[in-house]
mmJSON file of the N, C-alpha and C atoms, coordinates in Angstrom:
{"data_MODEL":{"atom_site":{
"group_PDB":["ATOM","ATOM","ATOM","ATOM","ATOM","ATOM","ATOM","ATOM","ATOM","ATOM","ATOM","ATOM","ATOM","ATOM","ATOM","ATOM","ATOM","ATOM","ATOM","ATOM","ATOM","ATOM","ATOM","ATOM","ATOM","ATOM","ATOM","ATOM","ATOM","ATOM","ATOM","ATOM","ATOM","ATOM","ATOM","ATOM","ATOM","ATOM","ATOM","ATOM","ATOM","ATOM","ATOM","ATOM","ATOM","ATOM","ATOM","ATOM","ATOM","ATOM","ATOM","ATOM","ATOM","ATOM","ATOM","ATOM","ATOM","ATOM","ATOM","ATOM","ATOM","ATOM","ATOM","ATOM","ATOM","ATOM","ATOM","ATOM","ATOM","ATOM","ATOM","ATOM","ATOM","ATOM","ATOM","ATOM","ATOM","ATOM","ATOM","ATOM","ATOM","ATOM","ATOM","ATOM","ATOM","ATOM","ATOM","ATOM","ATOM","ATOM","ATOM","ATOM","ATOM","ATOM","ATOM","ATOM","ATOM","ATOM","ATOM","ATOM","ATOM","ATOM","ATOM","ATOM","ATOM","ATOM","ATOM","ATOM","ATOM","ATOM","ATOM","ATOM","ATOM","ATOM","ATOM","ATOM","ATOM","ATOM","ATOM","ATOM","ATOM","ATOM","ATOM","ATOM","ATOM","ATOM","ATOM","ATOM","ATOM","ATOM","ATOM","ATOM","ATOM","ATOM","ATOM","ATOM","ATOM","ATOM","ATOM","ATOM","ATOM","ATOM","ATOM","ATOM","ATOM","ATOM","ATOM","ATOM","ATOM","ATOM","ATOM","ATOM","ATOM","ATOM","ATOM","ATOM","ATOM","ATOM","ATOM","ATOM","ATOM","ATOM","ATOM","ATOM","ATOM","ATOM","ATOM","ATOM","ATOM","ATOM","ATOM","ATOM","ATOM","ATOM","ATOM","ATOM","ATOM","ATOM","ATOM","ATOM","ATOM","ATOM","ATOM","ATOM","ATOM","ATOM","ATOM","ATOM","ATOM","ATOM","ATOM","ATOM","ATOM","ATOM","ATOM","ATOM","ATOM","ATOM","ATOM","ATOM","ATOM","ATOM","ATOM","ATOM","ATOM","ATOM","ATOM","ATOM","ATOM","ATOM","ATOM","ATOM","ATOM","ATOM","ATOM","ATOM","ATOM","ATOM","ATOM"],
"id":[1,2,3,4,5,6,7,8,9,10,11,12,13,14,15,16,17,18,19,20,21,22,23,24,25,26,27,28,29,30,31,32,33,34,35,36,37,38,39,40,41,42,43,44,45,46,47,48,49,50,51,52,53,54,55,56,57,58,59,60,61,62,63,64,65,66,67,68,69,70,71,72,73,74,75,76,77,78,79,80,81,82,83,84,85,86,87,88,89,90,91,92,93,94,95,96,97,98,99,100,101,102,103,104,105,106,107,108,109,110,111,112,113,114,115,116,117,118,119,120,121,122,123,124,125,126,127,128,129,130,131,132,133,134,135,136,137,138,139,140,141,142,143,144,145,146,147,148,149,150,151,152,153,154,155,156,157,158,159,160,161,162,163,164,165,166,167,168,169,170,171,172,173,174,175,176,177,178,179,180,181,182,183,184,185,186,187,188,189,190,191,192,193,194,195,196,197,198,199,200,201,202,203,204,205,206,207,208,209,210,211,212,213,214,215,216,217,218,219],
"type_symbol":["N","C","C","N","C","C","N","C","C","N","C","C","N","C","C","N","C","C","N","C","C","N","C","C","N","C","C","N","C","C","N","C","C","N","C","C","N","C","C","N","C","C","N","C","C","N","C","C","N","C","C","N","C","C","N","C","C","N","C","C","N","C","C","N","C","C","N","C","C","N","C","C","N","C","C","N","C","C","N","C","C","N","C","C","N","C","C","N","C","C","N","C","C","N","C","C","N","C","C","N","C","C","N","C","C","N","C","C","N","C","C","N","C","C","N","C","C","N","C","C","N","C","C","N","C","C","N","C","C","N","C","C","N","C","C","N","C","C","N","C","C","N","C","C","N","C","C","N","C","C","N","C","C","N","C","C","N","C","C","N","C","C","N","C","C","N","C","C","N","C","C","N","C","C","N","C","C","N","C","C","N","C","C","N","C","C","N","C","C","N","C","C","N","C","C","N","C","C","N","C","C","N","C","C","N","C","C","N","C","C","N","C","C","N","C","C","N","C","C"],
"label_atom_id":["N","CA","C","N","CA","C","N","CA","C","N","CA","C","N","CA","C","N","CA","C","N","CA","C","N","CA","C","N","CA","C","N","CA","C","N","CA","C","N","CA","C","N","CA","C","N","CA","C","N","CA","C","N","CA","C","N","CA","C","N","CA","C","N","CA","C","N","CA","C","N","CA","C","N","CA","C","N","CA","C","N","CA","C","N","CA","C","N","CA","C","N","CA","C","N","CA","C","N","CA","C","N","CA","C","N","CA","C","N","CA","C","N","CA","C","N","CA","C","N","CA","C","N","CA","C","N","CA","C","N","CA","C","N","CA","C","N","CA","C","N","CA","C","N","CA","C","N","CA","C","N","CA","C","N","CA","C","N","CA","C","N","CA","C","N","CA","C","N","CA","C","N","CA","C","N","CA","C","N","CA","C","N","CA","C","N","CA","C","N","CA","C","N","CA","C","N","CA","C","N","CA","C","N","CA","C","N","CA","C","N","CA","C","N","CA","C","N","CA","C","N","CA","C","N","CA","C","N","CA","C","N","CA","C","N","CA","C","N","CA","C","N","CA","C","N","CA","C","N","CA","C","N","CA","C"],
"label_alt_id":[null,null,null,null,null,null,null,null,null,null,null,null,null,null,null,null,null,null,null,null,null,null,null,null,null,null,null,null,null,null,null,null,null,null,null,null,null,null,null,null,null,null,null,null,null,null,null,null,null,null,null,null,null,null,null,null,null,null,null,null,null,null,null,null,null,null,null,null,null,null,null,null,null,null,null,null,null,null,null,null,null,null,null,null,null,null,null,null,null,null,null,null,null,null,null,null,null,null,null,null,null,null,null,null,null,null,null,null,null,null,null,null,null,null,null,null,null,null,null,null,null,null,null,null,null,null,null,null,null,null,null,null,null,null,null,null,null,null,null,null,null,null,null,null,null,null,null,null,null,null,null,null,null,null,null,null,null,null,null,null,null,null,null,null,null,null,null,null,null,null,null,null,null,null,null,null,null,null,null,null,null,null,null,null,null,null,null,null,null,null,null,null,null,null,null,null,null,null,null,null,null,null,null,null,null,null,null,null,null,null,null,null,null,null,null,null,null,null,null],
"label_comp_id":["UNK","UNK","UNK","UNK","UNK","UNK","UNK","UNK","UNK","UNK","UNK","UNK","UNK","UNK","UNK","UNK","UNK","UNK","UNK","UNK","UNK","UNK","UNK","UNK","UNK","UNK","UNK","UNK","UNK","UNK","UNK","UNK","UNK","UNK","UNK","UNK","UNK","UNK","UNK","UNK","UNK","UNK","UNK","UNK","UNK","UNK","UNK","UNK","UNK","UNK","UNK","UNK","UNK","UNK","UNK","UNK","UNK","UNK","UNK","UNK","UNK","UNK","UNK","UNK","UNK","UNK","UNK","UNK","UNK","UNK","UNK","UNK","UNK","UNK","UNK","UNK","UNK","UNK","UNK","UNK","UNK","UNK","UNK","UNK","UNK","UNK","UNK","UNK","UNK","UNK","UNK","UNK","UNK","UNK","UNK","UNK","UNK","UNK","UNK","UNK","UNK","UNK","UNK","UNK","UNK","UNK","UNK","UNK","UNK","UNK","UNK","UNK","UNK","UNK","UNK","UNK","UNK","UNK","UNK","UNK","UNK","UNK","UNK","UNK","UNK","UNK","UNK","UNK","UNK","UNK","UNK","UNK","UNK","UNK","UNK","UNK","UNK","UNK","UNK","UNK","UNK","UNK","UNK","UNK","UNK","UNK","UNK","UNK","UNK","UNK","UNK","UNK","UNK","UNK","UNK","UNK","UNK","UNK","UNK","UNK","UNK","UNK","UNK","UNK","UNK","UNK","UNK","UNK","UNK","UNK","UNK","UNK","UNK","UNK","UNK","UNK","UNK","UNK","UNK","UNK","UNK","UNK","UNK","UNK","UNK","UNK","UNK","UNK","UNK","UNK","UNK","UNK","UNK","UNK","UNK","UNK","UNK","UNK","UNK","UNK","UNK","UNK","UNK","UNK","UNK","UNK","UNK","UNK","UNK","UNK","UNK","UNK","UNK","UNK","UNK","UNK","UNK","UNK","UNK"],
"label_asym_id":["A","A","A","A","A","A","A","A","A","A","A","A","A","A","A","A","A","A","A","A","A","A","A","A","A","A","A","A","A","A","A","A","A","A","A","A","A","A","A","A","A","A","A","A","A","A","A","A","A","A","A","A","A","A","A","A","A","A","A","A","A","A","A","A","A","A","A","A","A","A","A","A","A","A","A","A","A","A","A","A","A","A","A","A","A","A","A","A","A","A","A","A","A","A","A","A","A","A","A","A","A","A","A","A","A","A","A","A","A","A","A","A","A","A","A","A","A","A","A","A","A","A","A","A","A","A","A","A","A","A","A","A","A","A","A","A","A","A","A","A","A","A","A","A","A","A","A","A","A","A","A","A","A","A","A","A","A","A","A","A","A","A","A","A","A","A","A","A","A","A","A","A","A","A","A","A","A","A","A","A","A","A","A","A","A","A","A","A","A","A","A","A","A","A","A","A","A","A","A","A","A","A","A","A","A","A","A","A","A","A","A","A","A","A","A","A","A","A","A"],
"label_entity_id":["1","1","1","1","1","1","1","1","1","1","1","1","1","1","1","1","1","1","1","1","1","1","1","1","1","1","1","1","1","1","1","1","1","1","1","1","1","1","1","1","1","1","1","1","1","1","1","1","1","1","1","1","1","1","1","1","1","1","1","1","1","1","1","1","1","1","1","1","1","1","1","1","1","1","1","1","1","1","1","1","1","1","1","1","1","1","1","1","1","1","1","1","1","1","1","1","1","1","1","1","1","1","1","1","1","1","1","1","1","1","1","1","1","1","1","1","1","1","1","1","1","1","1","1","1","1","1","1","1","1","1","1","1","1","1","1","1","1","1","1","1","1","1","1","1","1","1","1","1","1","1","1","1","1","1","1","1","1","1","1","1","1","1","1","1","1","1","1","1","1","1","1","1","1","1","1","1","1","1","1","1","1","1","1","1","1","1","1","1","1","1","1","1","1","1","1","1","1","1","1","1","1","1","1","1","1","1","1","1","1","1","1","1","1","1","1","1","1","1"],
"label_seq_id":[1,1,1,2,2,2,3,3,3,4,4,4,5,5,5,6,6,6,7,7,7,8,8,8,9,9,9,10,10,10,11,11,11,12,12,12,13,13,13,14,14,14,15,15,15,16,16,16,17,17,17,18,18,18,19,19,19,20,20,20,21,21,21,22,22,22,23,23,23,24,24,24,25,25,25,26,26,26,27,27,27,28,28,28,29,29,29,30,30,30,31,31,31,32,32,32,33,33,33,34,34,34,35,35,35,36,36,36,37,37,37,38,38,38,39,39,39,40,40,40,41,41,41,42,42,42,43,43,43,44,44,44,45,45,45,46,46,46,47,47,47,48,48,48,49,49,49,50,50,50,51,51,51,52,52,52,53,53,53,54,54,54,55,55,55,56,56,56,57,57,57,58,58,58,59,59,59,60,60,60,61,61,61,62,62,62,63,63,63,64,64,64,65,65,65,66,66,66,67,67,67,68,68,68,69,69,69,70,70,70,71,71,71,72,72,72,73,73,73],
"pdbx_PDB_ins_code":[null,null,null,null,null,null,null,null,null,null,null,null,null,null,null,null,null,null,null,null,null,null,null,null,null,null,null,null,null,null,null,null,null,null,null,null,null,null,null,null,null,null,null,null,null,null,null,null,null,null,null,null,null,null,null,null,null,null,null,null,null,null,null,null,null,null,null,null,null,null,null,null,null,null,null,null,null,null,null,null,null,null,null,null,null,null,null,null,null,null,null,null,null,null,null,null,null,null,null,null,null,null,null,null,null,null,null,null,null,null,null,null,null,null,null,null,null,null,null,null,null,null,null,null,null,null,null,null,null,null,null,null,null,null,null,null,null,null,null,null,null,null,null,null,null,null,null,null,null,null,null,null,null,null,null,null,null,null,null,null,null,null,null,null,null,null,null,null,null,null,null,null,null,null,null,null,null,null,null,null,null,null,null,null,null,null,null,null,null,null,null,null,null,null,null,null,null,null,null,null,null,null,null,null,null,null,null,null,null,null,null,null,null,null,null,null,null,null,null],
"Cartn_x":[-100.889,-101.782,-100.987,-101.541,-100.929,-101.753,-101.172,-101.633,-101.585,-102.615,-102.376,-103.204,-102.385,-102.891,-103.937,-104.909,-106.262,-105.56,-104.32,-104.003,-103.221,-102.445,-102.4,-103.338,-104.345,-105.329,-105.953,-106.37,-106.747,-106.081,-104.763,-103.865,-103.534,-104.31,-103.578,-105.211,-106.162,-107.262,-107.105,-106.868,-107.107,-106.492,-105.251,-104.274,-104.694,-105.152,-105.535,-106.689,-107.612,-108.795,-108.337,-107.598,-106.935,-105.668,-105.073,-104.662,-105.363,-106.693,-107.752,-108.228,-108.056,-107.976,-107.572,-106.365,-105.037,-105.028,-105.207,-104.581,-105.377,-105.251,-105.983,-105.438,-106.361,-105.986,-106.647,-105.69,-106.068,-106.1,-107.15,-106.947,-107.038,-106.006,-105.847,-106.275,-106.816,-107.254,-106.348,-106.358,-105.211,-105.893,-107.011,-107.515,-107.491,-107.119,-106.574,-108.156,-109.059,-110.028,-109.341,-110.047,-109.333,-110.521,-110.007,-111.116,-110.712,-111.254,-110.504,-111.179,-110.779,-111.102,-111.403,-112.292,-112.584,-113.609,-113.061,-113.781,-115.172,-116.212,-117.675,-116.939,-118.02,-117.831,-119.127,-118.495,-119.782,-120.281,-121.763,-122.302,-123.424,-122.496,-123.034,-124.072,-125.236,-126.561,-127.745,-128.284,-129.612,-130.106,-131.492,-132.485,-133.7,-133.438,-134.673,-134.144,-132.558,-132.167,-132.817,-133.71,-134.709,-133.976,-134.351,-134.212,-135.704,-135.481,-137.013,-137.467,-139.209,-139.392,-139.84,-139.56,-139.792,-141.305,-141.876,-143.44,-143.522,-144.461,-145.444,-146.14,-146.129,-147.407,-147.296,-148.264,-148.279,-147.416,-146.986,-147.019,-148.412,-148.943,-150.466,-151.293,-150.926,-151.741,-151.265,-150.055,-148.796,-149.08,-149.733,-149.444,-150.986,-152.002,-153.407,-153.309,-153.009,-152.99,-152.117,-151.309,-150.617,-151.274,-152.399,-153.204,-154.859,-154.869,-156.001,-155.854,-154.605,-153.987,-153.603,-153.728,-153.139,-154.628,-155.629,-157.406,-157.757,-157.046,-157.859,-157.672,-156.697,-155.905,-156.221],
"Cartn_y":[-57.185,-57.807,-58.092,-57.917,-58.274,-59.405,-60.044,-60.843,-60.848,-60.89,-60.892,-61.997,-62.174,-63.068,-62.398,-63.425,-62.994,-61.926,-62.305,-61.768,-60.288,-60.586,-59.423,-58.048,-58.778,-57.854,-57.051,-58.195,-58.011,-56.202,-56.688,-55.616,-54.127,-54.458,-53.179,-53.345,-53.555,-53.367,-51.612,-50.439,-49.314,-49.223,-49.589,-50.084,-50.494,-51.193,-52.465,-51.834,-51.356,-50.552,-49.569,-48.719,-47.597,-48.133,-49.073,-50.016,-50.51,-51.374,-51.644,-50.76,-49.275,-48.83,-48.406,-48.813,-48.793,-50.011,-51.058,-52.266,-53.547,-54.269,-55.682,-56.102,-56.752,-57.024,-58.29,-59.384,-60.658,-61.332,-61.477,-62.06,-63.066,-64.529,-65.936,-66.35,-67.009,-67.465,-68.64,-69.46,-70.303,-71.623,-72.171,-73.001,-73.061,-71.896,-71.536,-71.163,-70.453,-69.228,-68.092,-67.875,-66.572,-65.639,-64.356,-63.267,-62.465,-61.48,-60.178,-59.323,-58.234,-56.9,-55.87,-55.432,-54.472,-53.211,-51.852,-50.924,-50.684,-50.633,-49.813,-48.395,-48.367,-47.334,-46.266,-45.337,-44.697,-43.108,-43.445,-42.701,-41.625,-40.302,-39.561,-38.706,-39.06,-38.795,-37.875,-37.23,-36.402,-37.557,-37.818,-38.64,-38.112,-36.912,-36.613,-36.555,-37.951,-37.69,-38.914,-39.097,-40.157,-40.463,-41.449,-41.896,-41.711,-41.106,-40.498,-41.518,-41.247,-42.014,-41.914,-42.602,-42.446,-43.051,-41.918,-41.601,-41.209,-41.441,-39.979,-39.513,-38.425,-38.165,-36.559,-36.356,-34.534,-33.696,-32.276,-31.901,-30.866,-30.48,-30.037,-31.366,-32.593,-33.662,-34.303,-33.649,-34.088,-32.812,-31.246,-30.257,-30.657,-30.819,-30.826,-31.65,-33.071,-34.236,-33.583,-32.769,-32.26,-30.757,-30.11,-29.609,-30.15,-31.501,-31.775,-32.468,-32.925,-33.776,-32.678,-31.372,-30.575,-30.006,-30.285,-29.549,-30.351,-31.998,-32.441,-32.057,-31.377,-31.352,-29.575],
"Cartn_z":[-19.101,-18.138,-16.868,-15.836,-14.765,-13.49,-12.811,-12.352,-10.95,-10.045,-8.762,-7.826,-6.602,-6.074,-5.088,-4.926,-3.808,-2.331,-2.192,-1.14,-1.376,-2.227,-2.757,-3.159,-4.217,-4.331,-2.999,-1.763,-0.602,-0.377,-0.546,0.42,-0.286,-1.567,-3.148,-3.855,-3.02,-3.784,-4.809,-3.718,-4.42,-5.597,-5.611,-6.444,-7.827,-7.736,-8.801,-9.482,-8.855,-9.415,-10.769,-9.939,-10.543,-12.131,-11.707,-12.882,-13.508,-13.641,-14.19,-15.453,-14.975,-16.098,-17.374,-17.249,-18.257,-18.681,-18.02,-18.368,-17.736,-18.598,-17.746,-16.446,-15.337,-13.749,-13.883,-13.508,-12.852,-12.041,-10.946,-9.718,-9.739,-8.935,-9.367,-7.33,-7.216,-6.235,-5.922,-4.936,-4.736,-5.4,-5.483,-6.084,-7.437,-7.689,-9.163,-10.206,-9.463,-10.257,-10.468,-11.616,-11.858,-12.232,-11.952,-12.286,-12.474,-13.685,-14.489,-13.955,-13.43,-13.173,-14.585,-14.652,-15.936,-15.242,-15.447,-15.303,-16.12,-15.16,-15.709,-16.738,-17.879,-18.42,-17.858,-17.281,-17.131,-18.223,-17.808,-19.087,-18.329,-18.176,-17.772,-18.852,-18.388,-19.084,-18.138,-19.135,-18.427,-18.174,-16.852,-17.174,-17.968,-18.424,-19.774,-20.842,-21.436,-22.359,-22.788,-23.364,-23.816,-25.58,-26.151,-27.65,-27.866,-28.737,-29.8,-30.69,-30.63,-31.518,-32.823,-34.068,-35.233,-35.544,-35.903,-35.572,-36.613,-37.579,-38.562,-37.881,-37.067,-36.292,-36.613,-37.254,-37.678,-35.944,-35.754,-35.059,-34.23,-34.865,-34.725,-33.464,-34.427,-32.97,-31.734,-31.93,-30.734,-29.76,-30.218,-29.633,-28.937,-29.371,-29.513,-28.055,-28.174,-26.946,-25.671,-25.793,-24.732,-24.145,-25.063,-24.236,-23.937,-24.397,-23.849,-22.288,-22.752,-21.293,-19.96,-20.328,-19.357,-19.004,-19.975,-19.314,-18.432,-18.213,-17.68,-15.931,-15.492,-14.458,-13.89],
"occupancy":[1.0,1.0,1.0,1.0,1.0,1.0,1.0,1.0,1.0,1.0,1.0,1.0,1.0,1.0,1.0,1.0,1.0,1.0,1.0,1.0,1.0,1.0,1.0,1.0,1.0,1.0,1.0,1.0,1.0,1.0,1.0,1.0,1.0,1.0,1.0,1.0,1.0,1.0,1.0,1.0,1.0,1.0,1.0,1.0,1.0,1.0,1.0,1.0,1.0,1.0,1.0,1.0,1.0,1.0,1.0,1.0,1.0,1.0,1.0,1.0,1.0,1.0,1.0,1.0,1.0,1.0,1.0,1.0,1.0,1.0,1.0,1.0,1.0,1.0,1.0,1.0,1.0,1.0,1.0,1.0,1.0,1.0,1.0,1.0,1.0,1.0,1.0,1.0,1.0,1.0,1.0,1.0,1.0,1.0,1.0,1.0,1.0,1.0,1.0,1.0,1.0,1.0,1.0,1.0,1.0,1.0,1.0,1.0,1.0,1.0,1.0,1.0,1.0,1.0,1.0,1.0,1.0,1.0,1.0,1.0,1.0,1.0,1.0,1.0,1.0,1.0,1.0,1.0,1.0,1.0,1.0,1.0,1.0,1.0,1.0,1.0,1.0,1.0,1.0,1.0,1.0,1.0,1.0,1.0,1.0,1.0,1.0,1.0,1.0,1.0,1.0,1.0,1.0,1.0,1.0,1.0,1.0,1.0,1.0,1.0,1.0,1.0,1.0,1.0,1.0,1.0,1.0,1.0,1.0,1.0,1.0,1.0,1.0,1.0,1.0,1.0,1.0,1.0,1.0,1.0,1.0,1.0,1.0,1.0,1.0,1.0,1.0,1.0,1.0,1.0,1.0,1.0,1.0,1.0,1.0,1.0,1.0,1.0,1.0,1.0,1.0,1.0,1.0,1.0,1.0,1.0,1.0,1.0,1.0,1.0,1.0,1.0,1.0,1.0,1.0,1.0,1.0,1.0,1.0],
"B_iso_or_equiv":[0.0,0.0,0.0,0.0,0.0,0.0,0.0,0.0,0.0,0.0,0.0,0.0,0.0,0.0,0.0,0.0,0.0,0.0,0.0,0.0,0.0,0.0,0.0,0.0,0.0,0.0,0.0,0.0,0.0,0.0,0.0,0.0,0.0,0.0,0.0,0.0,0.0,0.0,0.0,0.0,0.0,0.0,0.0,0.0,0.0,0.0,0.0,0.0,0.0,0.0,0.0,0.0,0.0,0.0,0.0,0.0,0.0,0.0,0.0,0.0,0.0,0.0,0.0,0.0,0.0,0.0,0.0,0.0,0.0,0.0,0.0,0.0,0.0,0.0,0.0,0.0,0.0,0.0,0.0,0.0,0.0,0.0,0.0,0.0,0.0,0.0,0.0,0.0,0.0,0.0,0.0,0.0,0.0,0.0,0.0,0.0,0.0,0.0,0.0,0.0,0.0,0.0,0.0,0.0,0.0,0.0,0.0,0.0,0.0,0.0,0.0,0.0,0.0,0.0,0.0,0.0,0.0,0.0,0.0,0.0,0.0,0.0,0.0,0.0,0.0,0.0,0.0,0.0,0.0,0.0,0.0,0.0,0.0,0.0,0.0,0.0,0.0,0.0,0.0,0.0,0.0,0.0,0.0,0.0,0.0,0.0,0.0,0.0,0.0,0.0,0.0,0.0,0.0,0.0,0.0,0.0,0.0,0.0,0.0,0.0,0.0,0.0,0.0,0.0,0.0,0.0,0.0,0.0,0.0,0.0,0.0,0.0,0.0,0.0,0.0,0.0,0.0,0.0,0.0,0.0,0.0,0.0,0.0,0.0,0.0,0.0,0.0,0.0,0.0,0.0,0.0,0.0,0.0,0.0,0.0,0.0,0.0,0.0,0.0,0.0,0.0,0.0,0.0,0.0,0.0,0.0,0.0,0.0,0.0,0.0,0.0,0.0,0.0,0.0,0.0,0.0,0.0,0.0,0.0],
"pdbx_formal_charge":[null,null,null,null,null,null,null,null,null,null,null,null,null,null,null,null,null,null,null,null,null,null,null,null,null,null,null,null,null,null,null,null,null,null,null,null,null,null,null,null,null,null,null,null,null,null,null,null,null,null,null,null,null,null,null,null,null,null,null,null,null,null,null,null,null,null,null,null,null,null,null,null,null,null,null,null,null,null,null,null,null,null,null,null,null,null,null,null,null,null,null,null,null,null,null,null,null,null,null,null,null,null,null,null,null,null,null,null,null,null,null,null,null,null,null,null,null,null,null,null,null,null,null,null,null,null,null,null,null,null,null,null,null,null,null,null,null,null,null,null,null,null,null,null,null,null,null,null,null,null,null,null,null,null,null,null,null,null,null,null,null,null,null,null,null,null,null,null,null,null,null,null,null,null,null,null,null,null,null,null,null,null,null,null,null,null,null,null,null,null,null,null,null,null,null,null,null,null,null,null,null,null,null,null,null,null,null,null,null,null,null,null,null,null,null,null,null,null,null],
"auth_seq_id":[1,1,1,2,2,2,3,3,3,4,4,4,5,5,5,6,6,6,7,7,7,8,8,8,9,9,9,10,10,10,11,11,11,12,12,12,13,13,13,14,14,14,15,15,15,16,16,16,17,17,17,18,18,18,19,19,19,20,20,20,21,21,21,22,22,22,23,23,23,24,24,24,25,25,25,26,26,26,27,27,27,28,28,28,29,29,29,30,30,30,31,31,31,32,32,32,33,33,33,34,34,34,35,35,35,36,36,36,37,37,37,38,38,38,39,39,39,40,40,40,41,41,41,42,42,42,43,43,43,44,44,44,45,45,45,46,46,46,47,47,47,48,48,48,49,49,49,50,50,50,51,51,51,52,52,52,53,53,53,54,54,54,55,55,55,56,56,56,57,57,57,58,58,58,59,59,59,60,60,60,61,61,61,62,62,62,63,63,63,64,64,64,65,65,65,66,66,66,67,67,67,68,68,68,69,69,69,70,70,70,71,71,71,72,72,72,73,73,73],
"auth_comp_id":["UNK","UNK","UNK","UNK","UNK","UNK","UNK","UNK","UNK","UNK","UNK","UNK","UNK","UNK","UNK","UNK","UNK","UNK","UNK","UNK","UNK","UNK","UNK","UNK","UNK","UNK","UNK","UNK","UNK","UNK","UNK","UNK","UNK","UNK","UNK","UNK","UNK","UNK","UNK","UNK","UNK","UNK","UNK","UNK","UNK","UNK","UNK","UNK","UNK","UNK","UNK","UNK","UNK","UNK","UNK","UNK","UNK","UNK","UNK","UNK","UNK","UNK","UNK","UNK","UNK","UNK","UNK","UNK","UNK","UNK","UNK","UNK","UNK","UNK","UNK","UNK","UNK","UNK","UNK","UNK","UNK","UNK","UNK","UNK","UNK","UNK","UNK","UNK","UNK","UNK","UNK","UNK","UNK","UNK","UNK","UNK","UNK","UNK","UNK","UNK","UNK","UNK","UNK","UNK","UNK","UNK","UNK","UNK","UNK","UNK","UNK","UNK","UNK","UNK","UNK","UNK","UNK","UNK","UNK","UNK","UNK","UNK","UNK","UNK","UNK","UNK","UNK","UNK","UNK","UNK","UNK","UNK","UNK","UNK","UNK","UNK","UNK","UNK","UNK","UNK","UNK","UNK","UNK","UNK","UNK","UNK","UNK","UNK","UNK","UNK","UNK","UNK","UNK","UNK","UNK","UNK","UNK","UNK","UNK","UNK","UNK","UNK","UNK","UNK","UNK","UNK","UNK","UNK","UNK","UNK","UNK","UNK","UNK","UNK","UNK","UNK","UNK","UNK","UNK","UNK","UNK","UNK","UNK","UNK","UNK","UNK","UNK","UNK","UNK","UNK","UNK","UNK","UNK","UNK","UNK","UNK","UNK","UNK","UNK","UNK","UNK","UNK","UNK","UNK","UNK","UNK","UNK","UNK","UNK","UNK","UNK","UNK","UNK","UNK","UNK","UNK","UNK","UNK","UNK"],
"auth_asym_id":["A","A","A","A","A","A","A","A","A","A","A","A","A","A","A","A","A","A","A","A","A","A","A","A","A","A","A","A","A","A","A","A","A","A","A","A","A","A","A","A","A","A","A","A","A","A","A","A","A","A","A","A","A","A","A","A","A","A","A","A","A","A","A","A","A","A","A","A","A","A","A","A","A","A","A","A","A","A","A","A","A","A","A","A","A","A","A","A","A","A","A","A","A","A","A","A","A","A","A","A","A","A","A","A","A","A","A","A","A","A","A","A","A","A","A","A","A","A","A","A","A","A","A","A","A","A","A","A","A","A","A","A","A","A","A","A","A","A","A","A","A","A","A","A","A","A","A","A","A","A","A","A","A","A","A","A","A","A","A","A","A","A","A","A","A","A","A","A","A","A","A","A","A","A","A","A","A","A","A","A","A","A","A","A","A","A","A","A","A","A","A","A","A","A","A","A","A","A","A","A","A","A","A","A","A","A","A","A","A","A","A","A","A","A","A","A","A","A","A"],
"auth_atom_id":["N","CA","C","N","CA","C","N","CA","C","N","CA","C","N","CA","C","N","CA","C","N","CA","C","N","CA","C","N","CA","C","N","CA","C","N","CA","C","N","CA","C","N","CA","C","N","CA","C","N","CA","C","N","CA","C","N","CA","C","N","CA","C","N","CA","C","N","CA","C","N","CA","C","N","CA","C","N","CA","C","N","CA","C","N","CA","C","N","CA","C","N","CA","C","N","CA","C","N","CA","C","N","CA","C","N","CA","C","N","CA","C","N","CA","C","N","CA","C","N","CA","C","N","CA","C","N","CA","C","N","CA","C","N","CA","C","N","CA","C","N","CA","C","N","CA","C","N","CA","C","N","CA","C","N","CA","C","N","CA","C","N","CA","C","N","CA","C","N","CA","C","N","CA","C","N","CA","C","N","CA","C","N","CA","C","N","CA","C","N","CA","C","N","CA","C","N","CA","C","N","CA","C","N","CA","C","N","CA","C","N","CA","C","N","CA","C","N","CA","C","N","CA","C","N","CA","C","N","CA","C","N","CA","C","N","CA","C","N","CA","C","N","CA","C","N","CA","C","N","CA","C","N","CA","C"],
"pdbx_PDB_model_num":[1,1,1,1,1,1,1,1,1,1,1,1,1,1,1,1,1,1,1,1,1,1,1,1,1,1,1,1,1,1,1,1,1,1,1,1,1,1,1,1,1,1,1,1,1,1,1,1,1,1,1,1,1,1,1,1,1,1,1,1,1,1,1,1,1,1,1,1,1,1,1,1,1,1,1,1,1,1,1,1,1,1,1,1,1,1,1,1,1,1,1,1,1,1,1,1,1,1,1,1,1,1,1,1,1,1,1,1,1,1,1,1,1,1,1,1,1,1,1,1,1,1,1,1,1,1,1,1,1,1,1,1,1,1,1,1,1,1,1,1,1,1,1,1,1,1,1,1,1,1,1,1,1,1,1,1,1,1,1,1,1,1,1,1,1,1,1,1,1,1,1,1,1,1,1,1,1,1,1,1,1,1,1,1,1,1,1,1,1,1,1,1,1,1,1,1,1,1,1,1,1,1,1,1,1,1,1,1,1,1,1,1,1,1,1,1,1,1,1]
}}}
C-alpha cells in the first residue's frame, strides 16, 4: 500500500491511477481524510448480451408471438 499526500497525488495523479492497479493507493488529506483509490473493473459486454429467462414456455408460442407481433407492423 502506498500512501500519498493530496499534493502529491495533485502532481502524480497519472501516476497513481496506473499504480492503483497493482496495488492499493492512499490519499491522506492534511486534516487527516483519507481516501483509497481502487480501479473500476470493466466489463466489456454486447448490449444484446441479456441474462435469459427461465420460462416453460413451449418454443412453437415464443415463435407464434414474434410473428404475430411482426403482422402488426
Amino acid at each position: 500500500m502506498k500512501i500519498y499526500t493530496y499534493s502529491q497525488a495533485r502532481q502524480k495523479l497519472a501516476n497513481i491511477l496506473e499504480e492503483s492497479k497493482s496495488e492499493e493507493v492512499v490519499i491522506r488529506r492534511r486534516g487527516g481524510d483519507t481516501f483509497t483509490i481502487v480501479p473500476k473493473k470493466s466489463r466489456r459486454r454486447s448490449p444484446f448480451d441479456v441474462q435469459g429467462l427461465k420460462k416453460l414456455i413451449p418454443r412453437e408460442d415464443i415463435l407464434e408471438a414474434i410473428r404475430e407481433s411482426r403482422e402488426r407492423f
